[in-house]
C-alpha positions in Angstrom: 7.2 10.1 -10.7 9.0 7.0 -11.2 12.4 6.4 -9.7 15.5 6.4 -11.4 16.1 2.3 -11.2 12.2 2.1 -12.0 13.2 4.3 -15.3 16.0 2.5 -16.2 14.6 -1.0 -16.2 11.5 0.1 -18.0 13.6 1.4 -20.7 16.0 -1.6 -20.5 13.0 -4.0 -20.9 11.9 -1.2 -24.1 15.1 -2.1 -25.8 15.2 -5.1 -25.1 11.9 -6.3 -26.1 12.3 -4.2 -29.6 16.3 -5.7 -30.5 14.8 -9.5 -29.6 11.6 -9.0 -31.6 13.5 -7.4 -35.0 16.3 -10.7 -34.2 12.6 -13.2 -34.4 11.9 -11.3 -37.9 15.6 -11.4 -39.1 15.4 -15.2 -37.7 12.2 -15.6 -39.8 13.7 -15.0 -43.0 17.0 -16.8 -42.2 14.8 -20.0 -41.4 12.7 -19.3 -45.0 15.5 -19.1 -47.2 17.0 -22.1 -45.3 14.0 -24.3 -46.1 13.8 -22.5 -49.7 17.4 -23.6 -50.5 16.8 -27.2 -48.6 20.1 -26.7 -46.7 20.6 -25.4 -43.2 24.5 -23.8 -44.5 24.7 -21.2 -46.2 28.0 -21.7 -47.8 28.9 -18.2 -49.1 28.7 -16.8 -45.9 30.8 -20.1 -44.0 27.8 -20.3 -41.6 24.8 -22.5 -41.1 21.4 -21.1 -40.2 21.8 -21.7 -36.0 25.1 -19.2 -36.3 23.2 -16.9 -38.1 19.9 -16.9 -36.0 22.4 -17.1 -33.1 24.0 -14.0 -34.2 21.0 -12.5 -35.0 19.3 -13.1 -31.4 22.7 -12.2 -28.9 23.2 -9.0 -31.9 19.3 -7.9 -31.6 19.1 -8.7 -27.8 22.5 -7.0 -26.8 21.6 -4.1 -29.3 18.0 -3.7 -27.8 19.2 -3.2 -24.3 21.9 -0.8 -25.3 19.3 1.2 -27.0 17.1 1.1 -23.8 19.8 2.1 -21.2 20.6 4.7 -23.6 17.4 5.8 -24.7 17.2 9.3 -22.1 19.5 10.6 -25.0 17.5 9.9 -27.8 15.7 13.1 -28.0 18.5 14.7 -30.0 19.5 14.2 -33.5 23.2 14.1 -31.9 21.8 11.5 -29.2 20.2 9.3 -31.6 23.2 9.2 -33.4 25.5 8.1 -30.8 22.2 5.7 -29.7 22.8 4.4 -33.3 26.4 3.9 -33.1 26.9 2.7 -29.9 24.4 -0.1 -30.4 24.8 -1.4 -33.8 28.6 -2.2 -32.8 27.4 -6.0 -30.9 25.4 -6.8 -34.4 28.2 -5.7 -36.6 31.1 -7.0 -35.1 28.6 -10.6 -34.0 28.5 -10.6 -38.5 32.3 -10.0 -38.8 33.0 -12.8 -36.1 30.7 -14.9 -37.9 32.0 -14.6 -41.0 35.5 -13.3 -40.5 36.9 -15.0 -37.4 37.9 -13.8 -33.8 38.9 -9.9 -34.3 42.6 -11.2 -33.1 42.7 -12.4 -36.5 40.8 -9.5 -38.6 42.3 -7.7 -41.2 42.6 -4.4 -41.6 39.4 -4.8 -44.1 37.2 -6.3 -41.6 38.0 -3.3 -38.9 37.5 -0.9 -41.6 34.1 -2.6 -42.5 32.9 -2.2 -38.8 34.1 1.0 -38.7 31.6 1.8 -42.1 28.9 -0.1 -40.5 28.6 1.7 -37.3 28.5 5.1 -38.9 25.9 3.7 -41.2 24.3 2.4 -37.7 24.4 6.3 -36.5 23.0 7.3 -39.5 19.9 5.3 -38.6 19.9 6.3 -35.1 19.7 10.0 -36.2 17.0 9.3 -39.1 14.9 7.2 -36.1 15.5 9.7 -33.5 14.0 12.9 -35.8 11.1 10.1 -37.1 10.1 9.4 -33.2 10.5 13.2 -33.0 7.9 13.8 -35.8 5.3 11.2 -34.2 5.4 13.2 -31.1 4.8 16.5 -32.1 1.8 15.0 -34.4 0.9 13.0 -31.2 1.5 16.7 -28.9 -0.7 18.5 -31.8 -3.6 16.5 -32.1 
């Protein structure tokens, strides 16, 4: 049986592994449609594409190893959830920085879109939680 410490850091490097490797996908696509549009800026968004692939990788990273410590809980539709929430926060408010400034300066818009965002990030949680539920029971079954 593995220890405690032993658990945690094998579900810290899980996480981690999984937010950095979805940021190197997200990164992917912000490099194509940089070289597609012949401009690193992206001037819609007031950011260039090493903000965005900066946010992406600290967002993913941060995410991934809050989803790893917190994984234990995951086996609920409730602990997904809160999985969902707690670790979508970095990525959303990394965005909102990017694109909206330091939250000493956010509007009330900007703290009510974070607010939106991380529900919608429990939503996923709960809908990844019950779909890693479903793989195990087929997994259990066969």
């Amino acid at each position: 049986m593995l220890s405690t410490s032993t658990t945690l850091a094998t579900n810290l490097l899980w996480g981690v592994r999984r937010g950095a490797g979805i940021a190197c996908i997200y990164s992917a696509v912000a490099i194509i449609l940089a070289f597609m549009q012949r401009s690193p800026e992206f001037p819609g968004y007031n950011a260039n594409v090493f903000e965005i692939i900066a946010l992406y990788l600290l967002g993913g990273t941060l995410g991934g190893a809050i989803t790893g410590v917190l994984r234990p809980i995951g086996g609920s539709a409730v602990g997904g959830g809160v999985i969902g929430l707690i670790a979508g926060i970095p990525f959303f408010a990394g965005g909102l920085i990017l694109f909206a400034g330091m939250p000493t300066v956010w509007h009330k818009q900007a703290w009510i879109t974070l607010v939106i965002l991380a529900m919608y990030g429990a939503v996923v949680g709960v809908w990844m939680g019950a779909k890693a539920r479903a793989a195990e029971r087929v997994t259990a079954e066969e």
